[in-house]
C-alpha positions as CSV (number, residue, x, y, z in Angstrom):
1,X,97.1,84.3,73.9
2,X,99.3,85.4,71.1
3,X,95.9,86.9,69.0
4,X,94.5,88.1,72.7
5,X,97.4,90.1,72.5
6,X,97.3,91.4,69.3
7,X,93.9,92.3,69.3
8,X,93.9,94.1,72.7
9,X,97.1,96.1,71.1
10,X,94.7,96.6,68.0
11,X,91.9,97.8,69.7
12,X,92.2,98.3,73.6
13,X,88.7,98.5,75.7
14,X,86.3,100.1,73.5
15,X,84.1,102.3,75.8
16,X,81.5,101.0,73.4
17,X,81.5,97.4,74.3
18,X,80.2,96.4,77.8
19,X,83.5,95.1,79.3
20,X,84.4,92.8,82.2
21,X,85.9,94.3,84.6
22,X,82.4,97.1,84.4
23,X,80.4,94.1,85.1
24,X,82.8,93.0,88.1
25,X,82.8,96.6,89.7
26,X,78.7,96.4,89.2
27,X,78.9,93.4,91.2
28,X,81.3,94.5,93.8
29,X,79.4,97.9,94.2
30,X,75.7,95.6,94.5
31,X,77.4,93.3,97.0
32,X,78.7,95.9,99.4
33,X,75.3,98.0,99.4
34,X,73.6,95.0,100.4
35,X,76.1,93.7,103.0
36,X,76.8,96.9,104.9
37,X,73.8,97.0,105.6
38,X,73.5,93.9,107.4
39,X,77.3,94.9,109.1
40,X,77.1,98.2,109.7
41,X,80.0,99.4,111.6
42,X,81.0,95.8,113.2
43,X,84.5,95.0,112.3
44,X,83.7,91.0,112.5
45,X,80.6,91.7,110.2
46,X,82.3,93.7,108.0
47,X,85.3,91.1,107.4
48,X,83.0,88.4,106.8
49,X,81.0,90.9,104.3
50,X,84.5,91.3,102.5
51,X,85.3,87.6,102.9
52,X,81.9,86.7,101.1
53,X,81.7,89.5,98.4
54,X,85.8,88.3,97.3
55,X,84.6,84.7,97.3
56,X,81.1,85.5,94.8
57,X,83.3,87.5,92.6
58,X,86.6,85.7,92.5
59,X,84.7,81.8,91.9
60,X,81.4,83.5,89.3
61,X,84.4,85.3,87.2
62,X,86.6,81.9,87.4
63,X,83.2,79.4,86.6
64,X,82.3,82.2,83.8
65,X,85.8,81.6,82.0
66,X,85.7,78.0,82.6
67,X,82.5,77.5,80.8
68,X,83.6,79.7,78.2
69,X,86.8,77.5,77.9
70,X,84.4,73.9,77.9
71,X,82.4,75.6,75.0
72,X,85.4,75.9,72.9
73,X,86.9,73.1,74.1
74,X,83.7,70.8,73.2
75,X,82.6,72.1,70.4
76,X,83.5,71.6,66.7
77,X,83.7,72.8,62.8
78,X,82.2,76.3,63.0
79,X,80.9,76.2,66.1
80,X,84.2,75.8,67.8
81,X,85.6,78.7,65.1
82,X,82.9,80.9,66.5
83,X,83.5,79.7,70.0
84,X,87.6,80.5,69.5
85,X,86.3,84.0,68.7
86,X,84.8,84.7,71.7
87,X,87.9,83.0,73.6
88,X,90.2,85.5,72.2
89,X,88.2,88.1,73.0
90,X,87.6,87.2,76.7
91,X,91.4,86.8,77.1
92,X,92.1,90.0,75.3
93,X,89.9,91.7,77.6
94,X,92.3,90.5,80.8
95,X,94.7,93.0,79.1
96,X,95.2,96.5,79.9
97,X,98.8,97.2,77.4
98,X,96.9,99.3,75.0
99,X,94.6,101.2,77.4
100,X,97.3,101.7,80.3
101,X,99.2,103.2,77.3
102,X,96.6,105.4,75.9
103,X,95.9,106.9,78.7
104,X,99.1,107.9,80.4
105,X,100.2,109.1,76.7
106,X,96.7,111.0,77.2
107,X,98.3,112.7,80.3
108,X,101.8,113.9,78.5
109,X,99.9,115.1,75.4
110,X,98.0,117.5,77.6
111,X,100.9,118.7,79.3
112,X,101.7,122.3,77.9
113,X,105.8,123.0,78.3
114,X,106.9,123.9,81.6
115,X,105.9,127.5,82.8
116,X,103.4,128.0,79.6
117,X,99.6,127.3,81.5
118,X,98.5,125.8,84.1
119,X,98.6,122.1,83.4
120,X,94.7,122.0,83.7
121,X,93.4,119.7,81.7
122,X,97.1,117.0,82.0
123,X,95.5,117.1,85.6
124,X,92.2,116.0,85.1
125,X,93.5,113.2,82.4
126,X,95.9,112.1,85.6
127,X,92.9,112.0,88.2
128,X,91.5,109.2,85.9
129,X,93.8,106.8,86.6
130,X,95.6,107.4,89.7
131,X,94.0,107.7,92.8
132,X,95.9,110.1,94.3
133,X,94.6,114.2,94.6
134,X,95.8,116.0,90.9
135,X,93.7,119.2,91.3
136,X,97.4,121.1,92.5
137,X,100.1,118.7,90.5
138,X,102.9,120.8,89.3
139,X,104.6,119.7,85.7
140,X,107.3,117.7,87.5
141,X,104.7,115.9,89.7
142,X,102.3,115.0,87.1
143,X,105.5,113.2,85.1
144,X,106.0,111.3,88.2
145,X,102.7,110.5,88.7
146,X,102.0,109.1,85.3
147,X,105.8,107.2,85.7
148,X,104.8,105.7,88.6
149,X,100.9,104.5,87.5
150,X,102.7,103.4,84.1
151,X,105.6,101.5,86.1
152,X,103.2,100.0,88.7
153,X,99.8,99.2,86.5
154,X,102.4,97.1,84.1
155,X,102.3,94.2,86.4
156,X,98.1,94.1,87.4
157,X,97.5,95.3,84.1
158,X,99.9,93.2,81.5
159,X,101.7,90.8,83.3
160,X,99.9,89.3,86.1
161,X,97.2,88.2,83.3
162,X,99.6,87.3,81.2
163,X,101.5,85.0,83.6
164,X,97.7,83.2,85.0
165,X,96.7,82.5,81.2
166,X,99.8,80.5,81.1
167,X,99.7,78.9,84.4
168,X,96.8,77.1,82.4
169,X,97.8,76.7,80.1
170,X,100.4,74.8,81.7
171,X,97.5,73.1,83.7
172,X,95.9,71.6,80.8
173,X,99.2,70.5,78.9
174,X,99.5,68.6,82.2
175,X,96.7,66.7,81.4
176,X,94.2,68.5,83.4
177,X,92.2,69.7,80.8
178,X,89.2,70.0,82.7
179,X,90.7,72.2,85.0
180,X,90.3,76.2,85.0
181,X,92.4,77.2,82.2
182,X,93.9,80.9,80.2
183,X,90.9,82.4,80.5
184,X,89.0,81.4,83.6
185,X,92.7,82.2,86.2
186,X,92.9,85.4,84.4
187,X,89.8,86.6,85.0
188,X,89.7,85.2,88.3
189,X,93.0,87.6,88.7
190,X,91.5,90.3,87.6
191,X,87.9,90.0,89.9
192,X,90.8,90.3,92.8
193,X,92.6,93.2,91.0
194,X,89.2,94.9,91.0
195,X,88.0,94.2,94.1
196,X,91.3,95.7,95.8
197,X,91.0,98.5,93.4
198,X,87.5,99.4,94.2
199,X,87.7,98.1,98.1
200,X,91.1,98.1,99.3
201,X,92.0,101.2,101.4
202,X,92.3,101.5,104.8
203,X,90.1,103.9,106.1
204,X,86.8,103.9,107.2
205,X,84.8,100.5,107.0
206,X,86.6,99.8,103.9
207,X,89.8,98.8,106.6
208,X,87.6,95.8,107.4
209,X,85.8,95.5,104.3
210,X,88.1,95.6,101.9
211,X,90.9,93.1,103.7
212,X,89.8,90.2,102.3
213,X,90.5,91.0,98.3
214,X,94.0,92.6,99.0
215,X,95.4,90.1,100.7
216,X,94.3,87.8,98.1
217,X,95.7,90.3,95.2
218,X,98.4,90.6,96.9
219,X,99.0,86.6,97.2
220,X,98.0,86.3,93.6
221,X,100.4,89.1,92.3
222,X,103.7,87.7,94.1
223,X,104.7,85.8,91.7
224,X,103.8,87.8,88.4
225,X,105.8,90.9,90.1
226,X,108.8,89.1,90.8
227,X,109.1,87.5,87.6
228,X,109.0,91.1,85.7
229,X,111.5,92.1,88.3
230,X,113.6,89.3,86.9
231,X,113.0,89.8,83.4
232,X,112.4,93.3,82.7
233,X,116.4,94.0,83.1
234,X,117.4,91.8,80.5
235,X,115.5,93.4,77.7
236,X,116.5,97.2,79.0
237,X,120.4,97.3,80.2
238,X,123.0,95.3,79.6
239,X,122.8,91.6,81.3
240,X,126.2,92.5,83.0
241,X,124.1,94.8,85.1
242,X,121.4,92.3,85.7
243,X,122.4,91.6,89.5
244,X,122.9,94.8,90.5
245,X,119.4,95.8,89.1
246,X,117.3,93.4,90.3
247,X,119.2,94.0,93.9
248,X,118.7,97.6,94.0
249,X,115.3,97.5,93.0
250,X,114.6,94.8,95.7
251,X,115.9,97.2,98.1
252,X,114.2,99.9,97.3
253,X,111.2,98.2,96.5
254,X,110.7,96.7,100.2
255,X,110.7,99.7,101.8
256,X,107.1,100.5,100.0
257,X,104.2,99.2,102.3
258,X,102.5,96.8,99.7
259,X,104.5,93.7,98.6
260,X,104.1,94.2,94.9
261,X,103.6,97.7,94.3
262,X,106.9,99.1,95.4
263,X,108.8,96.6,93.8
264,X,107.1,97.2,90.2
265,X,107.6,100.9,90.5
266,X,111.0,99.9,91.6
267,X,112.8,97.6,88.8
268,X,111.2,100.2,86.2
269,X,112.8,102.8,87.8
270,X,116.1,101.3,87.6
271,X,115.9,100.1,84.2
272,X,114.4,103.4,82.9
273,X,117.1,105.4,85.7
274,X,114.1,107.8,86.5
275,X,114.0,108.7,90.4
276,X,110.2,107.8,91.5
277,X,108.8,108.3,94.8
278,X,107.8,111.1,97.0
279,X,105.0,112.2,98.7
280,X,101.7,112.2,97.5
281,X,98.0,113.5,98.5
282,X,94.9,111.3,98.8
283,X,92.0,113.0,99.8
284,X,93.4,115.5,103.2
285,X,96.0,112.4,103.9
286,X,99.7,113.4,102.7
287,X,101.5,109.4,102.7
288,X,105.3,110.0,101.9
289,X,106.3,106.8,99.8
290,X,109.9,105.8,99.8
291,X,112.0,107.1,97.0
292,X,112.9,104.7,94.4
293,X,116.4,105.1,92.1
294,X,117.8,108.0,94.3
295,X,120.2,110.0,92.5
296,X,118.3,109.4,89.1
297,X,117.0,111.6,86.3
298,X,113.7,113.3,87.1
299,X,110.7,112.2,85.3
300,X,110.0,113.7,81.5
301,X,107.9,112.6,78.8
302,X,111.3,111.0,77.2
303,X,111.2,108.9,80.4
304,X,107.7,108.5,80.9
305,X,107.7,106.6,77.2
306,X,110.8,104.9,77.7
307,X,108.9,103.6,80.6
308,X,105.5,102.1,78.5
309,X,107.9,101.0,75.9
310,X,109.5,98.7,78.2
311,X,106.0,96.6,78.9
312,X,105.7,96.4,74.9
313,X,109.1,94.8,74.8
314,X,108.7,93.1,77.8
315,X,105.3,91.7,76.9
316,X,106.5,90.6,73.2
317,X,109.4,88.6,75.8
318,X,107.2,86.5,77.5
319,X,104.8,85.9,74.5
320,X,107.7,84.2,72.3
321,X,109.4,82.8,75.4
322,X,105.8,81.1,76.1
323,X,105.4,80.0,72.1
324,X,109.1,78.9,72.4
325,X,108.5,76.7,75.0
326,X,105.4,75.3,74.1
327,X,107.4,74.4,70.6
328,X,110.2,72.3,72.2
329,X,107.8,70.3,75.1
């Protein structure tokens, strides 16, 4: 986990290399084509379609990990050297740190000073990884934005993996070594994260279509989210303010309509005292999300980076906490 890490730090996803989650969106894209057909505009149909198209993807991406865990697991000398390789790949490909990163730094390096030019091409670098409408962002909205898609993408991207590689982890310290282990839960995590990505909106057939892989991303994330709420604190403010933090974010974070989003957004706001929140444009739809860390500073680059600095700290947190641990046991 510790070289997974490191190496996704090192090098990110190389647009090169064909990666995972591509192949998993291929899939989810092939899956739906084929099944609407057969639903059409059924509800029932439709969530059986979604039922069966999260089931494929979730159980393939988990047996795909697991085999790649026996191989390492079973072989020996070189072969298992070779075979460790490829493990630490796999796992560094269940992490986003370097990527989410890159690319909301991408968005503040575009952004000319305030008043200067039309933030033109900051917006275009936002649309990429937020999925709300960019094309009329002003400066102080695109610093939210990329705030708020740093503070929330921490948890799918970063520390949802990170927290299913060591749930087996745990698993095969147990004794359960033929169980799914590091690689096969995290890429079983992120086949849901993708599939509620790429499927879980509420409009059109999608409301039916996509139920099935939210709610199970949602399920899966609980956990993850609340353990960041729990620990990001302690590596940003003083531990005297630790219950107050984690309060106030709880609050705010449970007015937001998804059980993990709000909440993410929510403790980073606190810790980073950056006001997040607002209301936002998808498509002709204007949603009005509830304001997190009232009374803070407004978003700014300063913040924005104080924001993805946190999940660096964070992340290093969990890694020696996890070394630590499996030291002393």
């Amino acid at each position: 986990m510790i070289a997974a890490a490191g190496l996704d730090w090192l090098v990110g996803d190389p647009r090169s290399s064909p990666h995972p989650v591509v192949w998993m969106g291929h899939w989810i894209k092939c899956l739906r084509q084929r099944l609407e057909l057969w639903a059409g505009d059924r509800p029932t149909r439709l969530r059986l379609s979604g039922g069966l198209i999260t089931s494929i993807l979730v159980l393939s991406s988990v047996l795909t990990g697991w085999l790649l865990e026996r191989l390492w697991l079973q072989s020996s000398g070189l072969w298992q050297w070779a075979a460790g390789v490829i493990l630490v790949v796999a796992l560094a490909s269940a992490l986003a740190a370097r990527s989410l990163h890159d690319s909301v730094m991408a968005v503040i390096k575009a952004l000319p000073a305030e008043g200067d030019e039309e933030p033109t091409l900051a917006r275009e670098r936002l649309s990429w990884i937020v999925g709300r409408e960019t094309t009329q962002l002003s400066h102080k909205e695109i610093l939210r934005a990329a705030a708020e898609t740093a503070s929330e993408n921490a948890v799918d991207g970063i520390f949802a993996p990170l927290f299913w590689m060591l749930v087996g982890i745990v698993l095969w310290e147990s004794g359960w070594i033929q169980s799914p282990g590091p690689l096969a839960l995290a890429w079983g995590y992120k086949a849901s994260s993708t599939l509620d990505s790429m499927l879980g909106y509420k409009h059109g057939r999608l409301k039916w279509l996509g139920t099935a892989g939210a709610r199970l991303d949602d399920v899966i994330t609980w956990l993850p989210c609340r353990l960041v709420m729990l620990t990001l604190p302690l590596i940003s403010r003083s531990w005297l303010l630790w219950p107050s933090l984690v309060l106030a974010a709880e609050k705010d974070g449970t007015m937001d309509p998804s059980p993990n989003a709000g909440r993410s957004e929510a403790i980073y706001a606190h810790c980073a005292g950056v006001q997040l929140g607002g209301r936002n444009r998808y498509g002709d739809t204007w949603i009005s999300k509830p304001v997190l860390k009232a009374g803070g500073s407004e978003a700014c680059p300063q913040s924005v980076e104080t924001i993805l600095n946190l999940s660096k700290r964070l992340e290093i947190v969990w890694l020696i906490t996890a070394a630590g641990c499996a030291f002393v046991f």
